[in-house]
SEDOVEX-362886 format. One line per 8 residues: number of its first residue (from 0); for each residue y, x, z of N, C-alpha, C, O. Coordinates in steps of 0.02 Angstrom, whole numbers, padded with zeros to 5 digits. Atoms other than C-alpha are relative to their C-alpha. Last residue first. Layout:
// SEDOVEX-362886
NUM> Y/X/Z/Y/X/Z/Y/X/Z/Y/X/Z  ... $
***
This chain:
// SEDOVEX-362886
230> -00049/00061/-00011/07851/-05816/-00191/-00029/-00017/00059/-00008/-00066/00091  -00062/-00005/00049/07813/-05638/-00273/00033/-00061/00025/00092/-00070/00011  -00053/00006/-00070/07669/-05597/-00150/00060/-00017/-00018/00102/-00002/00024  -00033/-00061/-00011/07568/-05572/-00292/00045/00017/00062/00067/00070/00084  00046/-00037/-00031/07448/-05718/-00267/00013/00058/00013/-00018/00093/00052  00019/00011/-00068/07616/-05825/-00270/-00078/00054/00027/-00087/00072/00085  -00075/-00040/-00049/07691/-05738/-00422/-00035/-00007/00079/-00039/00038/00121  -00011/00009/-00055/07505/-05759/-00513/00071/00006/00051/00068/00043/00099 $
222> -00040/-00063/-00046/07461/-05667/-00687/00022/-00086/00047/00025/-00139/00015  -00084/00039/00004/07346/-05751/-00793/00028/00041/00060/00001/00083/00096  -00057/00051/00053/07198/-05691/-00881/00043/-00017/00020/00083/-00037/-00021  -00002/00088/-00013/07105/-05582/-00731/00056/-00020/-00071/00109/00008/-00083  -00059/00039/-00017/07049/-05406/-00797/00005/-00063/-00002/-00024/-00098/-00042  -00016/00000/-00072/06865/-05367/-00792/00081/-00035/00027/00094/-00074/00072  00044/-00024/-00066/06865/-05375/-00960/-00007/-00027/00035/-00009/-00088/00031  00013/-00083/00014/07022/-05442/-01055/-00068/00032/00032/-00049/00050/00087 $
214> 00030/-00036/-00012/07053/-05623/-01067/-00012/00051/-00039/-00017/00059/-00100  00081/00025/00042/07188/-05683/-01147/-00052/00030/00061/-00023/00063/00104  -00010/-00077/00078/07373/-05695/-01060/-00066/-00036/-00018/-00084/-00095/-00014  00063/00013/00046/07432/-05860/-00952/00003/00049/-00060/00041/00057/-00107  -00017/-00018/00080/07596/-05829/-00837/-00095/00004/-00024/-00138/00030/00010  00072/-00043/00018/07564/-05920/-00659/00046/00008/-00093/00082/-00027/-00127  00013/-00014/00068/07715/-05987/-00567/-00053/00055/-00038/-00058/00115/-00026  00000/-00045/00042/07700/-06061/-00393/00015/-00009/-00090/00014/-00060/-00125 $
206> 00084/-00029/-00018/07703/-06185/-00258/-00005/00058/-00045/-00020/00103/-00006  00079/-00008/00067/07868/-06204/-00317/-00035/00028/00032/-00028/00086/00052  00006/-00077/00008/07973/-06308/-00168/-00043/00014/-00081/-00072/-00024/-00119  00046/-00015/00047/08064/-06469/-00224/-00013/00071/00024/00028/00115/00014  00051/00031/-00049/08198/-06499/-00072/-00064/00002/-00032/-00109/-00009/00008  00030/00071/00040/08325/-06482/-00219/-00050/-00035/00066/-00057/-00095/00077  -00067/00048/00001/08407/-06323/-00124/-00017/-00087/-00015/00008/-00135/00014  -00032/-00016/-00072/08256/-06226/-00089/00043/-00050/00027/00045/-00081/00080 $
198> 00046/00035/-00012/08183/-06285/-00284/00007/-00008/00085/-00018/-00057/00112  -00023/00063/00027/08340/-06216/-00343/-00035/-00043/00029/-00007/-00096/00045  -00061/00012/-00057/08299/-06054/-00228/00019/-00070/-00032/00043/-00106/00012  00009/00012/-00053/08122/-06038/-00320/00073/-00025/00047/00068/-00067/00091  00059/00065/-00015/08165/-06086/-00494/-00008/-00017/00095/00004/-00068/00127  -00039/00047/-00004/08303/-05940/-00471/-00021/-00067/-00004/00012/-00112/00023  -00066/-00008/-00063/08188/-05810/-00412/00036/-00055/00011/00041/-00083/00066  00026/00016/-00049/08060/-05869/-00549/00021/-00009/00065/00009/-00055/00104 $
190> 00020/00081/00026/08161/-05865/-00687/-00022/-00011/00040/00002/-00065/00058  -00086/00018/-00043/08230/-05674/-00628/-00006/-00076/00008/00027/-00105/00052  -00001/-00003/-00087/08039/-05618/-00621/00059/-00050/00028/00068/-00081/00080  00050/00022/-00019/08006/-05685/-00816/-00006/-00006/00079/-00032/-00052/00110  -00045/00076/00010/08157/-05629/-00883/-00038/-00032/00052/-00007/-00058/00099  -00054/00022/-00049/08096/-05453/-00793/00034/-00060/00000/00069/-00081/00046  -00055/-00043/00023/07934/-05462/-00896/00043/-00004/00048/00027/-00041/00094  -00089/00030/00027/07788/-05529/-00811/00046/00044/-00011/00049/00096/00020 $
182> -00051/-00049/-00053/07613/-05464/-00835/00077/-00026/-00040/00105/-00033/-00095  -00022/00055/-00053/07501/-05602/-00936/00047/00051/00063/00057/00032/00120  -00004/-00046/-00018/07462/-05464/-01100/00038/-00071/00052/00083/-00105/00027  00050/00001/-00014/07386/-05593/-01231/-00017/00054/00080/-00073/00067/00104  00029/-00070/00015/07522/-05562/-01345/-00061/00018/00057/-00083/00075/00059  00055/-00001/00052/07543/-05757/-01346/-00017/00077/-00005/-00068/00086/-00038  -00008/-00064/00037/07609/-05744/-01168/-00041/00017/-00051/-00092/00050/-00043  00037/-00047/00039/07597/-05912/-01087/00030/00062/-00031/00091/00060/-00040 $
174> -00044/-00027/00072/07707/-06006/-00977/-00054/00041/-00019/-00083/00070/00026  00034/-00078/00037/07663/-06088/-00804/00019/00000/-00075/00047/-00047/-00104  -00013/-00021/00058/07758/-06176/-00667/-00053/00018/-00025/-00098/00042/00010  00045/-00086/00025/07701/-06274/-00514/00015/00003/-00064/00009/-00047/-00099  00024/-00032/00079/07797/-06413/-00444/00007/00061/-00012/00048/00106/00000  00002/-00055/00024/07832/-06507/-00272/-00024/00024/-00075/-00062/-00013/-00105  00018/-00015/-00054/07839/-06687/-00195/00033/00084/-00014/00086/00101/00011  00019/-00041/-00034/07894/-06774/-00351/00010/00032/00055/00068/00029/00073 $
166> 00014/-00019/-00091/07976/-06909/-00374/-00026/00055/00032/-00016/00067/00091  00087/00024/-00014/07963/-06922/-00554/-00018/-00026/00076/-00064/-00057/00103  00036/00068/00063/08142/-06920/-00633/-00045/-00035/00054/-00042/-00091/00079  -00025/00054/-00012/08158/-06764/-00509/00009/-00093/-00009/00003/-00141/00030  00031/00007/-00077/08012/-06682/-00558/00058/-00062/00051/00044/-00112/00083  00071/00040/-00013/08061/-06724/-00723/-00015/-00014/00065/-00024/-00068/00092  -00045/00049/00038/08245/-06631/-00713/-00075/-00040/00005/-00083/-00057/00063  00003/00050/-00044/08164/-06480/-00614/00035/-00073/-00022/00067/-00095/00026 $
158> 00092/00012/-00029/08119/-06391/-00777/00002/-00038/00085/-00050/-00065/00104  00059/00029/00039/08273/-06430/-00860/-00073/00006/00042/-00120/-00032/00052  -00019/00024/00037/08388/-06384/-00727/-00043/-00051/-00026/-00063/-00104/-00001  00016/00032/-00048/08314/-06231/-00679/00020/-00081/00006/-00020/-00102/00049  -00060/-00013/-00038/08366/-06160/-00858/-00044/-00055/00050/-00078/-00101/00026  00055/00030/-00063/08211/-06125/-00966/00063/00013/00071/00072/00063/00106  00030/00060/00007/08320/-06143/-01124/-00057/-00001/00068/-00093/-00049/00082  -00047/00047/00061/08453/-06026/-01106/-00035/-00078/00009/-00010/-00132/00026 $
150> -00037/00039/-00065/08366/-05920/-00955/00028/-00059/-00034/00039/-00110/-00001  -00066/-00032/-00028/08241/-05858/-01082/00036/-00045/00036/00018/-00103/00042  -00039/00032/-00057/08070/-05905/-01144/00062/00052/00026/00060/00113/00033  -00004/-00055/-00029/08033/-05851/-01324/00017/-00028/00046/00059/-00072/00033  -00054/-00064/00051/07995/-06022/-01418/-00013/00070/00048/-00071/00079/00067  00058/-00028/00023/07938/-06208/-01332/00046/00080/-00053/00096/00082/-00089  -00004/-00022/00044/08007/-06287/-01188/-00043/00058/-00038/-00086/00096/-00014  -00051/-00008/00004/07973/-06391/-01048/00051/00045/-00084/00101/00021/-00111 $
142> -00012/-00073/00014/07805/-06442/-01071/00080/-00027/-00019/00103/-00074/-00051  -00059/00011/00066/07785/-06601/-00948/-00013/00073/-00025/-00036/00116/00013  -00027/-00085/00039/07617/-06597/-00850/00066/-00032/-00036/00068/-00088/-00062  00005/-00010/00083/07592/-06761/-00723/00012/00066/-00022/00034/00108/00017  -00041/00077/00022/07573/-06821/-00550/-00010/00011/-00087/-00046/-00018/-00128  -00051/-00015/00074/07449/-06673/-00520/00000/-00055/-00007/-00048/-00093/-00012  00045/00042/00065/07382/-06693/-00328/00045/00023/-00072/00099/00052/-00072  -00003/-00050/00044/07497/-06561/-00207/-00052/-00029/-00072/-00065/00003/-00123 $
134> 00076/-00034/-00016/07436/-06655/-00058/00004/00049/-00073/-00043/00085/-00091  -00006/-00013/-00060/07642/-06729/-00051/-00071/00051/00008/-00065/00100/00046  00002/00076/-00066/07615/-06770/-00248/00013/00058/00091/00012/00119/00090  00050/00002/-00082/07644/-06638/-00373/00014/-00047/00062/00062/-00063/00097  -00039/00077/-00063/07723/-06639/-00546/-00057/00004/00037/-00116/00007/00019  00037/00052/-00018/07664/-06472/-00662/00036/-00049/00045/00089/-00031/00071  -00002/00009/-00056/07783/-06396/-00772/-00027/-00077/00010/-00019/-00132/-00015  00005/00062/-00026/07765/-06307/-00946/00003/-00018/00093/-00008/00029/00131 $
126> -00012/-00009/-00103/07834/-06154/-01014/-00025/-00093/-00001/-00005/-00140/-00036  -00027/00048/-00018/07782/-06127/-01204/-00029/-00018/00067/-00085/-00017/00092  -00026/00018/-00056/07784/-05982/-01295/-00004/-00069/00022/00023/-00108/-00018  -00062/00026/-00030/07713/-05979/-01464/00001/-00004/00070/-00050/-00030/00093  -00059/-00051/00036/07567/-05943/-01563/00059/00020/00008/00089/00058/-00030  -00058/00011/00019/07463/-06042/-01449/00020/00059/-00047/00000/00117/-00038  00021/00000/00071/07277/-06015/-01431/00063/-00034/-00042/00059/-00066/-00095  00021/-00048/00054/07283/-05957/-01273/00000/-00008/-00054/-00019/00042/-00085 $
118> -00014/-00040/-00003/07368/-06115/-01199/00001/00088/-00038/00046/00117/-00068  -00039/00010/00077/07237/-06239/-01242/00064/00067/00003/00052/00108/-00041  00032/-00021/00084/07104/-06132/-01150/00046/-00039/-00034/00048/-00023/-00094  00028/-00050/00021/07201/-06109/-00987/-00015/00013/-00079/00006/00053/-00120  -00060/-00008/00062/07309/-06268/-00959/-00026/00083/-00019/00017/00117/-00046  -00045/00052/00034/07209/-06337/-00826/00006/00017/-00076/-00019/-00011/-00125  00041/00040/00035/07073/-06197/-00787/00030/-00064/-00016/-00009/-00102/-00046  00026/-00027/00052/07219/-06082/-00760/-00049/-00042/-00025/-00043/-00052/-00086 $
110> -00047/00032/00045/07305/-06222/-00640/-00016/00066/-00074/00017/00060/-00126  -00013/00059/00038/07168/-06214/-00559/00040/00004/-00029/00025/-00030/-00078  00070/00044/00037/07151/-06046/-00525/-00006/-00052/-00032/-00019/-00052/-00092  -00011/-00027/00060/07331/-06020/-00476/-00071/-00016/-00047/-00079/-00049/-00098  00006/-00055/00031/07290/-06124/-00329/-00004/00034/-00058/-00055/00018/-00089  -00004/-00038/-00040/07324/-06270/-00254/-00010/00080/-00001/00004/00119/00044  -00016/-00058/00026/07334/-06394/-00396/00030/00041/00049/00091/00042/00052  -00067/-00034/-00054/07243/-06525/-00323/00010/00063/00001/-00023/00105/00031 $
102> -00027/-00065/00006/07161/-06619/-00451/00034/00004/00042/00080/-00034/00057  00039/-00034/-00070/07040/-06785/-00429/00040/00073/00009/00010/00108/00050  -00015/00040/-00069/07177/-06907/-00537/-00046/00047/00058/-00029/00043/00117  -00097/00002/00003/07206/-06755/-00676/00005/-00043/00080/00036/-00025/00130  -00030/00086/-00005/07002/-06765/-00698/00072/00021/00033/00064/00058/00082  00049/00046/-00056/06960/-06574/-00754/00050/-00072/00011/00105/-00085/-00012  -00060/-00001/-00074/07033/-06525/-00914/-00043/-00036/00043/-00083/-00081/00030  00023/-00080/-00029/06881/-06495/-01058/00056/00010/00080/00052/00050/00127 $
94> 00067/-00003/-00023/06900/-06690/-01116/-00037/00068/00043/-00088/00069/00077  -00010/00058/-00056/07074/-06682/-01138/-00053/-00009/00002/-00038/-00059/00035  -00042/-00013/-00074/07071/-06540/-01249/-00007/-00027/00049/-00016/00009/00099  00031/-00069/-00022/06928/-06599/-01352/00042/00026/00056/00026/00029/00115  00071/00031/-00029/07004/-06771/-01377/-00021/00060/00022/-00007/00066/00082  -00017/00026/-00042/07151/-06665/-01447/-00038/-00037/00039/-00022/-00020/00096  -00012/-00057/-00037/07059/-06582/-01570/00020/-00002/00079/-00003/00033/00124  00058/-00008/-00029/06993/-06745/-01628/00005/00058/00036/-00034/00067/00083 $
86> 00042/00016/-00063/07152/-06804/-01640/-00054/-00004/00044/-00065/-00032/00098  -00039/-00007/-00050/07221/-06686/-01737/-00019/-00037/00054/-00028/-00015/00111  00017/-00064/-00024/07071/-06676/-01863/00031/00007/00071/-00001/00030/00118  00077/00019/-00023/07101/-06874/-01887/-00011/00073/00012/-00032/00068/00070  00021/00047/-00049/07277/-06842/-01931/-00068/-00008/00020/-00056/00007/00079  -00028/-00052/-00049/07257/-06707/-02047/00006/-00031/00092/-00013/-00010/00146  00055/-00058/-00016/07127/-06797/-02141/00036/00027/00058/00008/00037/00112  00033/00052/-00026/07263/-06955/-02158/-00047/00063/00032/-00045/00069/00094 $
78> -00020/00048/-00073/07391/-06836/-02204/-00042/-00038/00040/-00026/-00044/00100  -00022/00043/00014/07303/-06724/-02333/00016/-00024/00071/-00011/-00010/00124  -00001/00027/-00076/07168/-06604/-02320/00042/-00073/-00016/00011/-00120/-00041  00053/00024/-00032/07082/-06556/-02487/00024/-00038/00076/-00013/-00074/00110  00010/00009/00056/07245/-06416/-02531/-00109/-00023/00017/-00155/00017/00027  00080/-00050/00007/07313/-06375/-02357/-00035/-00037/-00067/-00035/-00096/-00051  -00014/-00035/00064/07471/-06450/-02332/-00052/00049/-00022/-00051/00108/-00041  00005/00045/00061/07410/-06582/-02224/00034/00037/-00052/00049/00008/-00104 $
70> 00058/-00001/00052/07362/-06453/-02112/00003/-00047/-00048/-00044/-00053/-00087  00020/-00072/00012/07543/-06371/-02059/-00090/-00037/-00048/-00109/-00021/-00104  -00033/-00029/00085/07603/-06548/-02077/-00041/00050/-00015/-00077/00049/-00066  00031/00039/00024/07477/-06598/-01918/00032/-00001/-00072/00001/-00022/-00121  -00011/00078/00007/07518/-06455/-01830/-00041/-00026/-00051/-00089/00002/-00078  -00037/00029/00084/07411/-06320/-01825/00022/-00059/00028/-00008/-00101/00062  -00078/-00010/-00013/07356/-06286/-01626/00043/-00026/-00065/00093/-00062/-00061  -00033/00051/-00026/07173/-06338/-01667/00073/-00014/00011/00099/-00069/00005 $
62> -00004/00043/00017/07149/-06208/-01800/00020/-00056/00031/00061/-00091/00001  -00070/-00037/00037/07189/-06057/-01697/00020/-00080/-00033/00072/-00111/-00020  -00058/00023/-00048/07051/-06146/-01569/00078/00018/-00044/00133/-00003/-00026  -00025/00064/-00009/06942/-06156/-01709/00048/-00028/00040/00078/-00082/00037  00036/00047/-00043/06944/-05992/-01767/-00002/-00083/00019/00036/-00119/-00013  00027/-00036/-00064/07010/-05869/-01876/-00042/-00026/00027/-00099/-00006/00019  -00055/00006/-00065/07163/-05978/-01967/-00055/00053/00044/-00031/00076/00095  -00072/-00024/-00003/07100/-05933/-02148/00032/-00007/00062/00088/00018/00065 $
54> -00023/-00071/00035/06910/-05907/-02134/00084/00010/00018/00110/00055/00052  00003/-00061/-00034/06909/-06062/-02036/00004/00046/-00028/00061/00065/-00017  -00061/00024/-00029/06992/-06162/-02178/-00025/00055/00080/00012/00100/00099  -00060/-00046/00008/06878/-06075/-02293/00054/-00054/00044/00099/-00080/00010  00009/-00093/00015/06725/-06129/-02214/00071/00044/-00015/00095/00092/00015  -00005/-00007/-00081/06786/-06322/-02178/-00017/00077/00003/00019/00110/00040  -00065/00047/-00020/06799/-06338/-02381/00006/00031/00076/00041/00081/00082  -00043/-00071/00001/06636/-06244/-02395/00083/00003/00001/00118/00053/00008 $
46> 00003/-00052/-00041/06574/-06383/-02310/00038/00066/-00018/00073/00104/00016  -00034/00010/-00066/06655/-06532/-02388/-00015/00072/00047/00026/00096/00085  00046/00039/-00043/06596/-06458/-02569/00046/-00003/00064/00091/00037/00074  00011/-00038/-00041/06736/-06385/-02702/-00034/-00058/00066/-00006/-00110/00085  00040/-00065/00029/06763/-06422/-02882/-00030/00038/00084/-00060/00092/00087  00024/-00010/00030/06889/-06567/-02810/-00027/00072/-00033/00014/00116/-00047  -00070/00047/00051/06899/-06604/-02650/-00022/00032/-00076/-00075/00063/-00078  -00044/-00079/-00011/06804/-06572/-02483/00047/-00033/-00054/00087/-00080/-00049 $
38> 00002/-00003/00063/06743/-06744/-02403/00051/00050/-00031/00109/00056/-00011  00050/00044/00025/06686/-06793/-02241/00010/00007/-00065/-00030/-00024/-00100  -00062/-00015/00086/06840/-06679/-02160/-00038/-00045/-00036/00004/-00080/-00063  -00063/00034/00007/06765/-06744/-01977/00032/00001/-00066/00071/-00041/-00085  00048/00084/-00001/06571/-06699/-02025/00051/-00032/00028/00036/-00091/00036  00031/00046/00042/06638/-06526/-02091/-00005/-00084/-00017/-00001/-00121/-00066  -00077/00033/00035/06720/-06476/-01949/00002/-00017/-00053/00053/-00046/-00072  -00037/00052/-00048/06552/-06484/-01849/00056/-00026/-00037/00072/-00084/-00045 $
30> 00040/00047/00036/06476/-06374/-02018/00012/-00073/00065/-00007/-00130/00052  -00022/00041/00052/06619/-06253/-01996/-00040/-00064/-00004/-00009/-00112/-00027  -00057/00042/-00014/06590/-06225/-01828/00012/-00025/-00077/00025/-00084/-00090  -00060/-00048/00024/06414/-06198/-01843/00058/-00038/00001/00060/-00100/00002  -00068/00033/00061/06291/-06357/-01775/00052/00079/-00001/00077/00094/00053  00046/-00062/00056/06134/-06306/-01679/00050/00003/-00046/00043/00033/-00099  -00026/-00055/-00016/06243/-06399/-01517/-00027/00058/-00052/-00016/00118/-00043  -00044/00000/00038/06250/-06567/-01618/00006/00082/00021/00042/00118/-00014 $
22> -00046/-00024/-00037/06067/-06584/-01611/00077/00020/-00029/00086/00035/-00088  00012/-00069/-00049/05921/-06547/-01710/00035/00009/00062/00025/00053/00105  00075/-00043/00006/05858/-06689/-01835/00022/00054/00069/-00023/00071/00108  00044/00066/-00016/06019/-06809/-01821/-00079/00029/00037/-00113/00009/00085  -00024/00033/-00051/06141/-06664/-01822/-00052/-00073/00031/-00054/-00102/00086  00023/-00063/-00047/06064/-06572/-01964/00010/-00026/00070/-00035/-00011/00110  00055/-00019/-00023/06081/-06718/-02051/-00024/00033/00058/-00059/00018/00106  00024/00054/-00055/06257/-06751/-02005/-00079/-00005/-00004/-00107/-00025/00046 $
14> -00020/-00029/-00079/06290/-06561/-02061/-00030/-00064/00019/-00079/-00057/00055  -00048/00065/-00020/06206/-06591/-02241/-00012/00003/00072/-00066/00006/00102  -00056/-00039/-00007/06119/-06403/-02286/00058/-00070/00039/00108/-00057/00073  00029/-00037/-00056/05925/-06476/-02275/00069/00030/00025/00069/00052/00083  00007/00029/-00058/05985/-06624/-02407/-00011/00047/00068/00003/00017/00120  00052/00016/-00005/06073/-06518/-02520/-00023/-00014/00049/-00006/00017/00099  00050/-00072/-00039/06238/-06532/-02527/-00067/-00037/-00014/-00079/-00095/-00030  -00016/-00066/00046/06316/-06658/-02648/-00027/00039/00008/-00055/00071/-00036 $
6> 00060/00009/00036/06272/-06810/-02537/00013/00076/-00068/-00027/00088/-00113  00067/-00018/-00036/06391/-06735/-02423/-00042/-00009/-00042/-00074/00042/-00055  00008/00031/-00065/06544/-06773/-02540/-00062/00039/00018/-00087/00082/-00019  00056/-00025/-00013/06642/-06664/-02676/-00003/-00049/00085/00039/-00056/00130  00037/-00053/-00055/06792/-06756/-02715/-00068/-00009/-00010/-00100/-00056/-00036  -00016/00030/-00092/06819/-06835/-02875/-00015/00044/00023/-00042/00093/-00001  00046/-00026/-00051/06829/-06773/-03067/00018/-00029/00068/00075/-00047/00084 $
***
C-alpha cells in the first residue's frame, strides 16, 4: 500500500483546489496544513492526517513550537515533512514581526508585538534579550535561556555577554510565563534589580523588562517593570 495523496479526496474536498477557486483565507487550519504535509500515509488521507495532528497539539500555534524530532516522530510525518513544516512555521513568525531595521523598541508595547505571539505558545520559559542602538533601534534578539528562570541560569552575565559582543547601546529584557499569568514572581523582581545595577556599572542601561502572559479580557498580556515604576 502507499500514501494516501490529494487525488484521493474528492475533488470539492482537495485544499489546493479549494485554494485556487476561493482563496487561501476560506482555507481551515487543517486543510492549510494539509497542502504542506501533501501526503498522509498509509490507510489514512493527507487531510485527515493534518486533522488529527491538530486534534492532538490543540492548535496551530501549539503545533508550531514542536521541534522538528518532536514531529518527525509522528507516524506519516518523518524528517523531511518535519523539516518543511518547521520552516514554514518559521516564515510565519518572521513575517508577523514588524521590520527589525524600522524598530524602535521604546516601549513595552513593542516589544509585546515583537515576541508576543511566538512566545505564548511556548511550553517553556524562555528569557530573551533585545540589542539596542544609541535611538534604541533592535540590533538583534538573542534568547538567553530556556527552562524555569532563576538566578543560576539568567545570571547578569549571560544576558549582558551579547550586548557586549555586539556593541550595544542598551537592552530590553523579556521572559514569558507559560501559565499565562504575566505578574512577576519575586525571582522575577530580584533579576531585574540586579540586571538593572549591572547594566549601571557596564554603561548598558535596561530600558526595560516585560514578562509575556496570555491574554485575558480587559487585562493587558504582559507585565511592564518600567510602566510599573519598577525601573
Amino acid at each position: 500500500m502507499t500514501e494516501s495523496r490529494f487525488e484521493e479526496l474528492p475533488e470539492e474536498d482537495r485544499p489546493r483546489e479549494r485554494l485556487q477557486r476561493h482563496g487561501a483565507e476560506v482555507l481551515t487550519d487543517a486543510e492549510l496544513l494539509a497542502i504542506f504535509l501533501r501526503t498522509g500515509k498509509v490507510g489514512v488521507d493527507v487531510l485527515t492526517l493534518a486533522k488529527s495532528l491538530i486534534k492532538e497539539w490543540g492548535t496551530l500555534r501549539r503545533l508550531a513550537v514542536c521541534t522538528p524530532w518532536e514531529l518527525a516522530k509522528v507516524s506519516g510525518i518523518g524528517p523531511a515533512k518535519a523539516a518543511e513544516l518547521k520552516a514554514a512555521f518559521e516564515m510565519g513568525c518572521r513575517m508577523a514581526r514588524p521590520e527589525a531595521e524600522k524598530l524602535r523598541v521604546d516601549r513595552a508595547g513593542v516589544i509585546y508585538e515583537l515576541l508576543g505571539a511566538e512566545m505564548q505558545g511556548l511550553s517553556y520559559e524562555s528569557l530573551r534579550v533585545l540589542l539596542l542602538d544609541t535611538r534604541h533601534g533592535l540590533l538583534e534578539e538573542k534568547e538567553i535561556s530556556r527552562g524555569s528562570l532563576n538566578e543560576s541560569i539568567a545570571h547578569p552575565r549571560e544576558i549582558f555577554r551579547p550586548a557586549i559582543a555586539k556593541g550595544a547601546y542598551a537592552i530590553a529584557v523579556a521572559h514569558n510565563h507559560p501559565s499565562g499569568d504575566p505578574q512577576p514572581s519575586e525571582a522575577d523582581r530580584r533579576l531585574t534589580r540586579r540586571l538593572a545595577e549591572a547594566g549601571t556599572l557596564l554603561q548598558i542601561p535596561l530600558v526595560d523588562h516585560v514578562i509575556i502572559g496570555a491574554k485575558r479580557g480587559e487585562h493587558s498580556p504582559y507585565f511592564s517593570f518600567r510602566e510599573a515604576g519598577l525601573l
